[in-house]
N, C-alpha and C positions, 0 to 999 in steps of 0.2 A: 405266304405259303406255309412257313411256321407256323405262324400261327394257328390255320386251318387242322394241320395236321395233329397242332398239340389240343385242339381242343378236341378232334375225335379220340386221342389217345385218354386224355382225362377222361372220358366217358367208357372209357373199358375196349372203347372198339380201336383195328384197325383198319387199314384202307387194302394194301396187299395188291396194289396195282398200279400203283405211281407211275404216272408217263405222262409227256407234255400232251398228247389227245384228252386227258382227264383233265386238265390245269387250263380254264378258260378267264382271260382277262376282255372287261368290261369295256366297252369305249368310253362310257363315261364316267372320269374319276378313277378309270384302271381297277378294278377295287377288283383280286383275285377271287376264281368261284373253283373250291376243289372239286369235281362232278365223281359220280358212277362209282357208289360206295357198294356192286350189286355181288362184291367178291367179298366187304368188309366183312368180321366175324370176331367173335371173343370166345371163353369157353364157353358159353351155353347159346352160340349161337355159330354153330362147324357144319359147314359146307363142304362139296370138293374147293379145293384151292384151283383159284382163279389168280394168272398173272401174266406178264409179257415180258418173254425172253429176256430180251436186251435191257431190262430194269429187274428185274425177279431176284431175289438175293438167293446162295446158296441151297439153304435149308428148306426153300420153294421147291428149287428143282427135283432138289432128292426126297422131297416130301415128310420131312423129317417137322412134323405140325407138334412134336415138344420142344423145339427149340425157338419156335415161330415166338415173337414178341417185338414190340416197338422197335427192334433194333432192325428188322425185316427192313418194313417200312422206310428208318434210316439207310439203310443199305442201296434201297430207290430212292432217295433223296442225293446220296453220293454221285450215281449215277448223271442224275440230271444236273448236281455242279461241275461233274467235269465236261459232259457233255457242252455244257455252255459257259463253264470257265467264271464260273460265279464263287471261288475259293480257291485259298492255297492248296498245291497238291498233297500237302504233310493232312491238314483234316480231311480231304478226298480219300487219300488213303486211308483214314481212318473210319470213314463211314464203309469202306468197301474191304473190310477185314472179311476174311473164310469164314471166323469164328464168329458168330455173333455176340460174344460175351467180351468181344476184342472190343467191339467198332463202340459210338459214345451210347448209350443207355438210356439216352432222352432226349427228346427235343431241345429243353433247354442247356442242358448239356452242350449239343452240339454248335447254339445260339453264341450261347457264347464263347468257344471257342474261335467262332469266328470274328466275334469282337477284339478279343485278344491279340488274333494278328492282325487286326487293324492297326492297333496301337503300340504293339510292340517291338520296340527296333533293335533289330538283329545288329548284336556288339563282337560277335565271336569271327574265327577266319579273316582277323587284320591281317594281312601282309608284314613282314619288315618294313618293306620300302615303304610303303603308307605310314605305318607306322611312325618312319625316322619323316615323312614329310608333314605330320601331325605337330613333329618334335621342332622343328626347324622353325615351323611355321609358328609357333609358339613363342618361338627365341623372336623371330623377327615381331612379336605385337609385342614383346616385354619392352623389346628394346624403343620401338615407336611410341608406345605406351597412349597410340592414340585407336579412336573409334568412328567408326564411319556415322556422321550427321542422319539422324532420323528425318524424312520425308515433312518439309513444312505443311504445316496443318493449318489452314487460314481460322480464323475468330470465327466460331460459331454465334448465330443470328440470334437474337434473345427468341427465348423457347425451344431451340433445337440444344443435341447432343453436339460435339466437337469430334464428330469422325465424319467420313468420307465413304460412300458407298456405290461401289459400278453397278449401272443398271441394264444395261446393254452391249452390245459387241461394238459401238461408237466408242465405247469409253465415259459417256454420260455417268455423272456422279449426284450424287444428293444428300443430304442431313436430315438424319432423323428427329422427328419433335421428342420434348422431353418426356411424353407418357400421353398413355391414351385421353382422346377427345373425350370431353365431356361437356354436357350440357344445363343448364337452370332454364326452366320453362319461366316461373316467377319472376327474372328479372333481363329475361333473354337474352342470356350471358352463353358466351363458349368459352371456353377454357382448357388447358392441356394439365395433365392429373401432374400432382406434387410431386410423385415417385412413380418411378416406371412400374414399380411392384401394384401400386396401386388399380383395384380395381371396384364400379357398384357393386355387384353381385345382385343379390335378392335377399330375403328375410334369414336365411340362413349363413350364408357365406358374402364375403366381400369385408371391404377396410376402410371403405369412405364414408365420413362424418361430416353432416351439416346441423353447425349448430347442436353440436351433441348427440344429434339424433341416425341412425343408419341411416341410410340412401338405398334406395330399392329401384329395381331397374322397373320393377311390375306395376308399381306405382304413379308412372307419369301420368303426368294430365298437363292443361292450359295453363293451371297453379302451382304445380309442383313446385315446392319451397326443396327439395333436396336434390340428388348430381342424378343424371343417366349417363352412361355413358354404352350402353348399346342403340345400335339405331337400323332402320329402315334401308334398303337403299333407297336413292337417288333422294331421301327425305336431307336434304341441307337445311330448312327451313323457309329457302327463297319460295315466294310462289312462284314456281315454273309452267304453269299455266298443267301438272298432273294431277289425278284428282288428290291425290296425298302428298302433303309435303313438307308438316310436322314430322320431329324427329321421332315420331313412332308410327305406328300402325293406327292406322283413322277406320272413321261407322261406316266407309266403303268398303270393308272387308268382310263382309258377308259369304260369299264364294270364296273358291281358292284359287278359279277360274279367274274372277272378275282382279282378283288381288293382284294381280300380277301383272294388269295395263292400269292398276292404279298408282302405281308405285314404281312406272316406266319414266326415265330422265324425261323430263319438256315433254312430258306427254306424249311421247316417240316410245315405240315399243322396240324400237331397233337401236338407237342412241347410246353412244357408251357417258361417263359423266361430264368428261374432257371435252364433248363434242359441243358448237355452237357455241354458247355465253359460259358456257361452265359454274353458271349459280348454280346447278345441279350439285357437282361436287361439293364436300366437306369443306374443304379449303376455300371455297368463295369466303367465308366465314369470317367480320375480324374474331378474333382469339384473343384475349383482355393480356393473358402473359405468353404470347406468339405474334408480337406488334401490333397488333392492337387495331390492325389495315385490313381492309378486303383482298384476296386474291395472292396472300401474301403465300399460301400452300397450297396443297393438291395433295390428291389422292393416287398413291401407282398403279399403274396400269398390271393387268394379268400377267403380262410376258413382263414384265419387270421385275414382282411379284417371284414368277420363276427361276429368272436370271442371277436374281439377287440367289438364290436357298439352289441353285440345282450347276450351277454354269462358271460363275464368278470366279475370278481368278484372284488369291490373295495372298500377303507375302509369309501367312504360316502354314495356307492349304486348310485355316477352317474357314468354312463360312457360319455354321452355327450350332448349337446344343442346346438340348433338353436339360434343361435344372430346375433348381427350387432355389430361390434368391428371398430373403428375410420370409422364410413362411412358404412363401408364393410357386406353386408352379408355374412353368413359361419356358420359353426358347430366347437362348441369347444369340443376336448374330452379332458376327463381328467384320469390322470396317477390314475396308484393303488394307491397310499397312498394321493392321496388329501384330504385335510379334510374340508367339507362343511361350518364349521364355516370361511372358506377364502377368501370367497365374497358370497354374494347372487344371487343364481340361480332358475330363474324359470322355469318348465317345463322338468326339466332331465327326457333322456328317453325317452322323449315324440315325436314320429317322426310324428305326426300331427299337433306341433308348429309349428308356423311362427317365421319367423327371429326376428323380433322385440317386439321377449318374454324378448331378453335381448338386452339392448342397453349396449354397453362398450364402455369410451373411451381409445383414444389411451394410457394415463396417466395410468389408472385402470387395460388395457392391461400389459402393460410393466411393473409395479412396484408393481401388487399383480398378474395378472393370469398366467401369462408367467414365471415371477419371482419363481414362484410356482411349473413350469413344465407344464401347460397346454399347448395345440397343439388349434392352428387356420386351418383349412381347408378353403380359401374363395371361395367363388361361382362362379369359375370362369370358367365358361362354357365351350362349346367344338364346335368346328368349325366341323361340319359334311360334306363332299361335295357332294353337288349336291344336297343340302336339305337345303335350303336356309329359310324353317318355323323354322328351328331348329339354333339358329343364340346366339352370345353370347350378354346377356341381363343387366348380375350382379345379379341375383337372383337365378341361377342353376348350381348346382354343380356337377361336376363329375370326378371321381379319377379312373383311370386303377386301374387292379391290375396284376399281371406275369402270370394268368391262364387264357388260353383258353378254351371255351369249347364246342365247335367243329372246324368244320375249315371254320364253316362261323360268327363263335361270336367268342370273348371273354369278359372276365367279367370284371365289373368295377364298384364301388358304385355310388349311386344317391342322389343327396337330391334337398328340394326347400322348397317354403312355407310354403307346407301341407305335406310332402312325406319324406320318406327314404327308399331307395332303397337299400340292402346289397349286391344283385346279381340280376345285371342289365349287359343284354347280349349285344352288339353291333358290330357294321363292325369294325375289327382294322385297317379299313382306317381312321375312323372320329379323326380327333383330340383333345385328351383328358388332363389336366392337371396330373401332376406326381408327387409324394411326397412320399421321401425316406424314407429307416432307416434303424439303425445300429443294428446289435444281441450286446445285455449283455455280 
């Protein structure tokens, strides 16, 4: 809804009518639509003023149209958080100032102030008694001088990371692989990428070297001497008796109709990849440094996928953040038992951050986050065909997951700048990056 709002405001215009009748969310994907701009107006575009009571700021009622500006607007925006309890009351009141020149002045303004009290914890109005039981409780760790044992972490499997991650309300846990899948047509090899940061990209962006030479996602063929690592769904490489099941897009994609019972698991337009023999899935796959065995991984499922980024229960309360780790954008999640004091994180949670909430480098990577058990996800786009606006940039991330859900999508997450996406539908022709894991 920010968003929407701040891009009418950049264009000069405002809305001047804010109410949840205007604010329509999608079924699929959710993706909010601000509707009935038929009141909006700037100076060389004044109307009567068009609004609704119960959201209309001040300077509406009394019609006072020199003081009208984006603060209005904010003023409806106040509104609908307390209405539904989407903020602290301290910025409620702020958006619902008399004055307009009180309440915040911008969009982004207001963005982040609500970021801020996500993350800021209130130190002030200790008590004594707290206080002397802060003091006491001090005396008694000086004097014990001991620490409660961290949660045994069993050996991580060769290829995965060494954290632990819940995937559902059983309690199911799993290991993340060292970095995205990757492929060699030429010697039909799979392999998990050297660094999580690691991604193909295309002729312009990406970090994978073979043989000296870039690796380009656009590139594959039956030859390809260099890495892909975006892929098809349901394409593992097994024939599963679909018409496609090279790890890209095959001369069955003619249509956009036809592409999408080409590229259905086992030939089933209904089938998720887990279902039947599961060659469909990625992890049928041996993987030369993820043991080297068939069957040794798997792909998670949608609801897992969610569980994990929206549900999860952890022992710092994050489960993940938008950053830039050596270069790279990407989302870091982090295992159950991470404990906050193990580097500084800004924004958990937050899937309206930008990437460069947290800058990491590769050094802070490898010898406290990773070391740790945390997962890097990088941004490394997905090759759609025939849709050449939608192109890999280094800034947009996107992960399959094994659930279809019909037989013209399947689901996959999303992320970028401002977004997170948990169920985001797509063609399982377009090619998407892939990142495994092991059950506990």
């Amino acid at each position: 809804m920010f968003s929407a709002l701040a891009y009418v405001h950049d264009k000069g215009m405002l809305h001047l009518d804010l109410k949840p009748r205007n604010i329509l969310i999608t079924d699929r994907s959710h993706h909010v639509k601000l509707i009935d701009l038929g009141f909006g107006w700037s100076e060389s575009f004044v109307y009567d003023l068009g609004y609704t009571r119960d959201y209309c700021a001040p300077e509406q009622l009394a019609a006072k149209t020199h003081l009208i500006s984006p603060a209005t607007d904010i003023y409806a925006l106040g509104k609908l958080m307390q209405q539904y309890h989407l903020a602290k009351e301290s910025i409620v009141g702020q958006c619902l100032k008399k004055d307009p020149k009180e309440r915040y002045q911008s969009i982004e303004a207001l963005r982040k102030a609500i970021r801020r009290s996500e993350v800021t914890f209130v130190t002030s109005r200790i008590g004594l008694g707290l206080a002397a039981a802060l003091f006491i409780g001090a005396i008694v760790w000086l004097v014990n001088n001991k620490e409660e044992p961290l949660p045994p972490r069993l050996a991580a499997p060769e290829g995965a990371i060494n954290g632990l991650f819940t995937i559902n309300e059983a309690g199911d846990q799993v290991v993340f692989s060292k970095g995205n899948l990757q492929y060699q047509a030429s010697t039909n090899t799979w392999r998990f990428a050297e660094h999580q940061w690691d991604f193909v990209g295309n002729d312009s962006v990406g970090n994978v070297f073979e043989n000296g030479i870039k690796c380009n996602n656009r590139l594959a063929t039956y030859h390809y001497e260099g890495r892909i690592d975006l892929f098809a769904w349901s394409t593992s490489g097994y024939d599963h008796e679909a018409e496609c099941y090279q790890p890209w897009p095959c001369e069955t994609d003619l249509s956009i109709d036809f592409a999408q019972f080409a590229h259905a698991a086992y030939g089933c337009d209904s089938c998720d990849l887990h279902e039947q023999t599961g060659q469909a899935d990625w992890g049928y796959n041996a993987i030369v440094n993820g043991g080297n065995q068939e069957g040794l991984w798997r792909t998670m499922t949608m609801q897992e996928w969610r569980f994990l980024l929206e549900k999860r229960n952890t022992e710092s309360g994050w489960r993940y953040a938008k950053a830039i780790v050596n270069g790279v954008n990407g989302m870091v999640l982090f295992l159950d038992h991470w404990k906050s004091n193990c580097f500084p994180i800004n924004y958990a949670n937050d899937f309206l951050a930008s990437h460069s909430s947290n800058v990491i480098s590769a050094h802070d990577w490898e010898q406290v986050l990773e070391a740790n058990g945390a997962v890097f996800l990088p941004a490394s786009g997905l090759v759609p065909e025939r849709e050449t606006m939608w192109e890999i940039t280094g800034s947009y991330g996107a992960y399959w997951s094994d659930t279809r859900c019909e037989p013209w999508f399947c689901w996959r997450i999303d992320f970028d700048d401002e977004h997170l996406y948990t169920t985001m539908p797509y063609y399982p022709h377009a090619r998407t990056a892939m990142r495994l894991v092991r059950d506990k």
